[in-house]
N, C-alpha and C positions, 0 to 999 in steps of 0.2 A: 523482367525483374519481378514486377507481380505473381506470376506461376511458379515463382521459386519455393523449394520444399517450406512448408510449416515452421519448421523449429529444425533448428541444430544443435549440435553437439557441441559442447565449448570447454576448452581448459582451461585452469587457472592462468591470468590471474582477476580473471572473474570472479564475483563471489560464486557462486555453489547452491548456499541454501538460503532460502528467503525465512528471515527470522519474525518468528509470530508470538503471544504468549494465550496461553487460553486458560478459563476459566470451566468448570463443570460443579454442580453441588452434588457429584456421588465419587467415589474413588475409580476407578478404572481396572478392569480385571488384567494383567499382563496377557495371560495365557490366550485369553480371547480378543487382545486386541492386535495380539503378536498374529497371529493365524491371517485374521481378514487385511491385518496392514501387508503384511508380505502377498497375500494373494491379490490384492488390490496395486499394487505396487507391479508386480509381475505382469499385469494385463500392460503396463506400459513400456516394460522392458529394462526395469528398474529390478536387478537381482539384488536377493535379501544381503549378502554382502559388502550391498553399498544403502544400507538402512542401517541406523542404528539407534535403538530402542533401551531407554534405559530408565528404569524404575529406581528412586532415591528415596531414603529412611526418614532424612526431613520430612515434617507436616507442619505443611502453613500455616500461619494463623487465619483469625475469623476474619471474615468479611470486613473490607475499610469501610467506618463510620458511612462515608460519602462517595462516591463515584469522581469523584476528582482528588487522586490519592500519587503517591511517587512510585508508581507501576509494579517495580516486582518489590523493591524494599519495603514496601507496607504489609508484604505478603509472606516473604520467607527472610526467617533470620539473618540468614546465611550470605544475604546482597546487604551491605551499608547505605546508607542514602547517598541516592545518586546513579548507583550502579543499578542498570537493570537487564532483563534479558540479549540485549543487544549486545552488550560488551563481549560478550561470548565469541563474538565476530573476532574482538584483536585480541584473544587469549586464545593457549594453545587446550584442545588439540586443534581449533575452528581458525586459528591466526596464522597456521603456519600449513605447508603441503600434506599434513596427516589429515587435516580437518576435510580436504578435499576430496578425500574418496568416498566419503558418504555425501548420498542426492536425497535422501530423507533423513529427521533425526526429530526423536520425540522423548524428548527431557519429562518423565511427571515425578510429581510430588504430589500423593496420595495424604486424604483429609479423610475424614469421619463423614458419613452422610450427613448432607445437611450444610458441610461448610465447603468451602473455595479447595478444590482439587486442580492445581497449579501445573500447565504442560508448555511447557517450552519447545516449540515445534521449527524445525526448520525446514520449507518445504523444497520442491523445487525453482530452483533460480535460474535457470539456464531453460528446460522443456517446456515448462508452464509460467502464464503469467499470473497475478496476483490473485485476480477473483476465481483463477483456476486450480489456484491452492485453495482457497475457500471449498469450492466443485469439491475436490478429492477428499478436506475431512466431510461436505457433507455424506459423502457415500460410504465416505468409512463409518460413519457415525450410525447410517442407513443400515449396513451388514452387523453391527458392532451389537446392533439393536434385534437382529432376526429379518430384516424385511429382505422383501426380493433382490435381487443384485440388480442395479443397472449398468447400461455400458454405455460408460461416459465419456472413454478414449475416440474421439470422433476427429475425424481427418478429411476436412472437407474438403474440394479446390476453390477456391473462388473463382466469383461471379464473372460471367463475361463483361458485364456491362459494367463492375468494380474494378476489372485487370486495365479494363480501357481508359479509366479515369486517373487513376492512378498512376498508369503508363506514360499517361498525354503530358506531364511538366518536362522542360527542356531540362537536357542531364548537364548541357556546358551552363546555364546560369548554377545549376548546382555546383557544380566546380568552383565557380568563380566566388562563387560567394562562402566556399570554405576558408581562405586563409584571414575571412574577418572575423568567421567566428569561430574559427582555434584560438586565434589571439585573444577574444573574449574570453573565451573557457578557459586559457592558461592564466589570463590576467586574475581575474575572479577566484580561480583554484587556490595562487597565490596568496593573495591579497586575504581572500580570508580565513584562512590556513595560518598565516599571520595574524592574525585577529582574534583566533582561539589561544593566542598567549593571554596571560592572566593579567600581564599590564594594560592590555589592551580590551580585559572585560570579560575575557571569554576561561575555559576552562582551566587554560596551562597545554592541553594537546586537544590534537580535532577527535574526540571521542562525541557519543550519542548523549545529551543531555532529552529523556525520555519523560512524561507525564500523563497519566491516563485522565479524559473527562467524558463518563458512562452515566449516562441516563437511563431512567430508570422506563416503565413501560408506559407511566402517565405522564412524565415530563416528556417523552419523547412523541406522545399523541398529542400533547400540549404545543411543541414546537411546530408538528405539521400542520395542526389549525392555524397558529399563529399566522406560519409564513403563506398559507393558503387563505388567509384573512385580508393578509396584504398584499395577497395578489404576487405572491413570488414562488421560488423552489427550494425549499431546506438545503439546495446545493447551493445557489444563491446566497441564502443565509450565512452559511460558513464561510466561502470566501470572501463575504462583505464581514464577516466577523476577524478573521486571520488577518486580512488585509490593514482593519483599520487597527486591530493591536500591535502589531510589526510597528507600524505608524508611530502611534501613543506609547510604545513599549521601549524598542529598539530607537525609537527618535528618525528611521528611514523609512521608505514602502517598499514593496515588493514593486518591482517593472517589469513584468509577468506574471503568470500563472501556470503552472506548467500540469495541464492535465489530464489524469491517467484513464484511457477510454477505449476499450475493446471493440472492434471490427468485425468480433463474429456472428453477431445476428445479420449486420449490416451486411459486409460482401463474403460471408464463408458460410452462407447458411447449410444446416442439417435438413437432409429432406423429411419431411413432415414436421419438421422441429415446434410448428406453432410458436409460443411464448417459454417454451425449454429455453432454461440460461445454467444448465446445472454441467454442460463439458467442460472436459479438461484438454486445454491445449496452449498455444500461444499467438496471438490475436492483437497485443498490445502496441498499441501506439502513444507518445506522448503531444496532444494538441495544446498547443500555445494561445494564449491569452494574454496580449499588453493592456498592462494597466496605467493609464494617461496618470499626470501627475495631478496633486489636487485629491480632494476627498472620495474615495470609491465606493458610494452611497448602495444602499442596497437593490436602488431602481437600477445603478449601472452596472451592476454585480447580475443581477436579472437579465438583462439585455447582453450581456459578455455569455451568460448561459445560454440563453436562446441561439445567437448567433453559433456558438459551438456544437449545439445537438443538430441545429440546419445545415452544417458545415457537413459533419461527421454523418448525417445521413446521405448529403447528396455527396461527400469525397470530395469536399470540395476543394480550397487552396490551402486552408489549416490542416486538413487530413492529408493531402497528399505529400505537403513539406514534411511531417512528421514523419507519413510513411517511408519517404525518399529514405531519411535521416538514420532510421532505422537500418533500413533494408540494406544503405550501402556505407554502416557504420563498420569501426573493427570488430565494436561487440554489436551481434545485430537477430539476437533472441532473446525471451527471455522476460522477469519480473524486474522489471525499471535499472536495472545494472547499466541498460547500454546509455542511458544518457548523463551521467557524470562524465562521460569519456571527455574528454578534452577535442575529440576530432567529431565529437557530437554535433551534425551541419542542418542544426539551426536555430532560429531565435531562441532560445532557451537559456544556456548560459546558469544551470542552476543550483553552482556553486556562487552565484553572485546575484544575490537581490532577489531571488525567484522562490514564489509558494510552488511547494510540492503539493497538491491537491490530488486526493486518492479519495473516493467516493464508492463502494462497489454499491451501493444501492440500498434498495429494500430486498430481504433475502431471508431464507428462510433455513430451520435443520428441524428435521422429524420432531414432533411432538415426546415422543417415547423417549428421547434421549438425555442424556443430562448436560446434557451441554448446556452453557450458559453465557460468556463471552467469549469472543473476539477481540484482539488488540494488536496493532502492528503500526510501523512508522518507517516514513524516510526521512530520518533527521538530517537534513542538510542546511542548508539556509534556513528554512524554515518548513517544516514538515505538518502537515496536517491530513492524517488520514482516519477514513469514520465509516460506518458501515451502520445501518441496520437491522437485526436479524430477531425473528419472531417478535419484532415491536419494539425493542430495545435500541437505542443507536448508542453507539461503541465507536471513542474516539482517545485517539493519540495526538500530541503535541506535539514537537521536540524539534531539537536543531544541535547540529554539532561546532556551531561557530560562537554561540552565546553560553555565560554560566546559566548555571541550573536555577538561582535566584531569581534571572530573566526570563525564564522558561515558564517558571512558577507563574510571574506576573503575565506573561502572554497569554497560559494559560486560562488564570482566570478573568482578564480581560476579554477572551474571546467566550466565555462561558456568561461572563453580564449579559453581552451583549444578547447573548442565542437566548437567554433567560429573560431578557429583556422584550424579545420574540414569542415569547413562552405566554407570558402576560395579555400578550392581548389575543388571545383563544378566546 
């Protein structure tokens, strides 16, 4: 099961493209980004075809006041509050079987130098996983600039001493223990799929209620003194901050943590790779975190992390469940698509109660370029994902079970808190 190929090929009704929104302060040339995207694209097998690249006459407005703004609606006209990049997913051409034939898609809206050049990217959802769409624009942004090409399409096997670990859980308790958690995942799906009625709070239909909160390069050196003052992890930080907003916000908690953590330095390493984290492939796992009931303080938000980095290094029983889960899912590639599935076999369940927690780290894009954010989300129960990149941490909020009103307040409940963090630098 472990030696099985990398990544597969998947049809609908899979999503396709992993939706992102970016930020640049210069415009973006077509002609030259058309060239290195398709020849970038091509090294993976990805004919131009199924790319589609499309430059709009809209120009954004300036810059939101604040880093905690309603994501694409503070930036283009053309989205109402509320609506933001995401919805693109249940509208056609991206809602219905046309949207499927493209495995890249990059939306910009062109600004003036100086102000918010707005790209609407969808990467690949099915080949690569999350932080490996990150990978792919850094190299396009690399070429896009003049630097050397690198080759970042890297097909490793894994480790023997990884296949072994991985291989060792009994496959009949995995069995056995799927028809409790199909029930859960249908139950959940259900339940609050129901909830997103508007009697009941939530939107009126289960669409993306979306929120950006981006720090800026001193708040963001502020937070990792802080959390490094008290003796914790800026990942730490945020799920002791999501956690206890759900809580205070929503009036329930999250009874997991579902989170998103790549395998490939761990057992698919590149020879010579060193500290290289800049491939593109698909690697992803999602490891589980229960969260005891009671208050999720940031010492046990600490110690949930620890235990998960010691897990994930040795494969140990978090890793392996996930990996299993994966591996011999219906959907079982890919940027987080495969565990919504309902036959998704294991604790997770998270269409019900569970943080989506997406971290890709501290990360980096050429100096030379104009690149300037990062924004992406899995709004589902609760979504929290955050990155940061040349110093800046870049994060999303959102949930497709709650109105937007609640979003708002989660939001900035979760933003005291980190700011609260901030403070004691």
């Amino acid at each position: 099961m472990a030696k099985a190929k990398r990544r597969q090929k998947l049809e609908p009704p899979c999503l396709r493209t992993l939706p992102c929104q970016q930020l640049y302060d210069q415009p973006l040339d077509e002609a030259k980004l058309r060239k290195v995207l398709v020849e970038l694209c091509a090294e993976d097998g990805i004919a131009e075809n199924e790319i589609e690249l499309k430059f709009f006459d809209e120009v954004p407005n300036d810059w939101p006041k604040t880093g905690s703004y309603d994501t694409t609606s503070e930036l283009l006209k053309s989205y109402p509050k509320g609506r933001t990049y995401l919805n693109k997913l249940f509208e056609p051409p991206f809602g219905d079987a046309k949207g499927w034939k493209f495995k890249i898609i990059y939306h910009v809206f062109n600004n003036a130098p100086g102000k918010p050049t707005v790209v609407h990217y969808g990467g690949s959802a099915e080949g690569w996983d999350g932080s490996s769409n990150f990978n792919f624009n850094k190299e396009l942004m690399r070429r896009y600039i003049g630097l050397p090409k690198k080759d970042v399409f890297a097909y490793p096997t894994i480790t023997a001493e990884a296949a072994a670990k991985l291989d060792s859980p009994s496959f009949l308790y995995f069995l056995l223990k799927m028809p409790s958690n199909v029930f859960k995942n249908v139950f959940g799906a259900v339940w609050n799929v129901t909830r997103a009625a508007k009697w009941a709070g939530g939107h009126g239909a289960f669409v993306p209620s979306v929120l950006a909160m981006n720090f800026t390069k001193e708040e963001s050196a502020k937070l990792a003194k802080g959390a490094k003052k008290l003796g914790v992890s800026p990942f730490a930080c945020f799920t002791h901050a999501a956690v206890k907003a759900a809580a205070e916000v929503f009036g329930e908690q999250p009874v997991n943590i579902c989170n998103q953590a790549s395998l490939q330095t761990r057992c698919f390493p590149v020879a010579n790779q060193g500290k290289e984290r800049d491939y593109v492939g698909d690697w992803l796992i999602g490891a589980m975190t229960q969260v005891p009931a009671g208050a999720f303080t940031l010492e046990a938000a600490q110690a949930a992390y620890k235990e998960m980095i010691a897990d994930l290094d040795s494969c140990g029983p978090i890793t392996q469940a996930a990996f299993m889960a994966k591996a011999y899912g219906l959907v079982n590639s890919g940027a987080a698509a495969f565990q919504p599935v309902p036959t998704f076999n294991d604790n997770a369940h998270i269409l019900d109660r569970s943080l989506f927690m997406n971290n890709y780290g501290v990360r980096d894009m050429p100096d030379d370029c104009p690149f300037d954010t990062w924004n992406w989300n899995a709004p589902i129960w609760l979504g929290v994902n955050t990155i940061c990149v040349n110093g800046k941490t870049t994060t999303l909020v959102g949930s497709s079970m709650f109105g937007h009103g609640l979003i708002e307040d989660c939001r900035d409940n979760i933003e005291a808190t980190l700011r609260g963090i901030m403070a004691k630098a």
